[in-house]
PLY file of the C-alpha trace (Angstrom):
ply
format ascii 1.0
element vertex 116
property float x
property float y
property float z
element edge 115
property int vertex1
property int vertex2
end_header
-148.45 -77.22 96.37
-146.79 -73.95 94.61
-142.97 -75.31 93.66
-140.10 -72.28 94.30
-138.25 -72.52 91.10
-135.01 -71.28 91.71
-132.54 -69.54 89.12
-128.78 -68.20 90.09
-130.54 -67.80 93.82
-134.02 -65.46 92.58
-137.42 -67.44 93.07
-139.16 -67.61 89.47
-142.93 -68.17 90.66
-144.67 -69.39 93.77
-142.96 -67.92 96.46
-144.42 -65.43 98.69
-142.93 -62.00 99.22
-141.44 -63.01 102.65
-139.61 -66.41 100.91
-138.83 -64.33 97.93
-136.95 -62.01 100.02
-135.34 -64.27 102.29
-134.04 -66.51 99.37
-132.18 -63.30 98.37
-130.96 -62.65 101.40
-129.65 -66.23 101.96
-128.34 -66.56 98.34
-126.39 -62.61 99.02
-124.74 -64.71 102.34
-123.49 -67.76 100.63
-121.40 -65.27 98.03
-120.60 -64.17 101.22
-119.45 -66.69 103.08
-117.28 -67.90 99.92
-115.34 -64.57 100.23
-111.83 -65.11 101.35
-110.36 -64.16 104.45
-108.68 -65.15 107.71
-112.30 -65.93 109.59
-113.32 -68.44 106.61
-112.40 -71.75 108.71
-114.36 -70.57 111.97
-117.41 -69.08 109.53
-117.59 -72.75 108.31
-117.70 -74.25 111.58
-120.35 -71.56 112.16
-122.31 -72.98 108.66
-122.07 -76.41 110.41
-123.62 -75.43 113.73
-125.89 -73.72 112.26
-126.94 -76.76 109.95
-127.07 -78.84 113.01
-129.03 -76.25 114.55
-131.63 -76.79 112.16
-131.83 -80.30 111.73
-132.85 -80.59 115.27
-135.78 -77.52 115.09
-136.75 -78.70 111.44
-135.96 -82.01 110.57
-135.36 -83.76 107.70
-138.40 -83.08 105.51
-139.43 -79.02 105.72
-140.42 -76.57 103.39
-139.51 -73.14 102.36
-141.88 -71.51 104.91
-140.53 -73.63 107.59
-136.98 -72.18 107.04
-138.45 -68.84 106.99
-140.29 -69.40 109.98
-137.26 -70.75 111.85
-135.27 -67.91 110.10
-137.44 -65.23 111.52
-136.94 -66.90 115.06
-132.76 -67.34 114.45
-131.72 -63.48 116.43
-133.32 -65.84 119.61
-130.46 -68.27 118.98
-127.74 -67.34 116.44
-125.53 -65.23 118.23
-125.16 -67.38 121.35
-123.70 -70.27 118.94
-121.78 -68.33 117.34
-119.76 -67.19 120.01
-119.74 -70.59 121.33
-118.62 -72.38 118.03
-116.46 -69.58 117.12
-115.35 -67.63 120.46
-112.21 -65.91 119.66
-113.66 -65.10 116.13
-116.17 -62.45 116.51
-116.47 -61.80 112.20
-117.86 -65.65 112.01
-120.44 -63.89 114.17
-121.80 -61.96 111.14
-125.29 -63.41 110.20
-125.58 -61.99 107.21
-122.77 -64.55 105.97
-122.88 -67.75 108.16
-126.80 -68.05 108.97
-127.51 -66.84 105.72
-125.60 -69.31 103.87
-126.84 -72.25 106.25
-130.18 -71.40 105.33
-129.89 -71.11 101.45
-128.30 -74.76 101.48
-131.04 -75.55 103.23
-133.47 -73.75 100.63
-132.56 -75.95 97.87
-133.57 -79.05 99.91
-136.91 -78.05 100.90
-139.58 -80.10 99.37
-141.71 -77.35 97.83
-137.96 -76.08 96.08
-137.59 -77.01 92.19
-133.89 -76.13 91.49
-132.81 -75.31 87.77
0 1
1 2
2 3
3 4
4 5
5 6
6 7
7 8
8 9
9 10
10 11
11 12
12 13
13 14
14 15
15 16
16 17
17 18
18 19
19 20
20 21
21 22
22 23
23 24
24 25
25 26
26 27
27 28
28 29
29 30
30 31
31 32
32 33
33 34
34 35
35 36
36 37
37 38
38 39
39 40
40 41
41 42
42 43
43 44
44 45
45 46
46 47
47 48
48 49
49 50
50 51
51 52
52 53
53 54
54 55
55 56
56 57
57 58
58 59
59 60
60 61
61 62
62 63
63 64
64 65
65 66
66 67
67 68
68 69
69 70
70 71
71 72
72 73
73 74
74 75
75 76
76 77
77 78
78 79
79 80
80 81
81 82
82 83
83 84
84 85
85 86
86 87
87 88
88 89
89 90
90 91
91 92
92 93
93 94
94 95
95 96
96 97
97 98
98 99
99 100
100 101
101 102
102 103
103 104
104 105
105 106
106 107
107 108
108 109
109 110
110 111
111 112
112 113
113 114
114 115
């Protein structure tokens, strides 16, 4: 089993291109999602949805190409919780923070992920 060795959010060796780029992607939405700004409270309710949201399709033990695989299926269910966690709120809608920070806090848990 490869380990993703992650630095400051950039995979070091073992993960494929499609991890390697979604890692970036998820690490580029949890600066995000840290950015001040009236739609930070609903955004985190978003986060938390979203982690719930994967707990049920994932579980407890996964690894990195599980959240990629569930990553590549989130435009299917995203946007409907969104705007049901978060309905007068439409810039907690914005995957590109919310989902993309859920999923790199999920990154460093998965059992193939060597953090440093």
């Amino acid at each position: 089993m490869a380990a993703h060795v992650l630095r400051r959010g950039r995979p070091l060796r073992g993960a494929t291109p499609a991890e390697a780029t979604a890692l970036m992607e998820w690490d580029a939405g949890e600066k995000r999602l840290d950015e001040p700004g009236p739609a930070r409270a609903a955004r985190l309710r978003v986060v938390a949805a979203v982690d719930e949201e994967l707990r049920r399709r994932i579980g407890a033990t996964y690894r990195l190409d599980d959240l990629v695989r569930v990553y590549g299926e989130s435009s299917r269910w995203f946007l409907e919780l969104a705007q049901r966690v978060a309905p007068g709120t439409p810039a907690a809608w914005d995957p590109s923070a919310t989902l993309d920070a859920a999923f790199a806090r999920w990154a460093r848990n998965a059992s193939d992920a060597v953090a440093r």
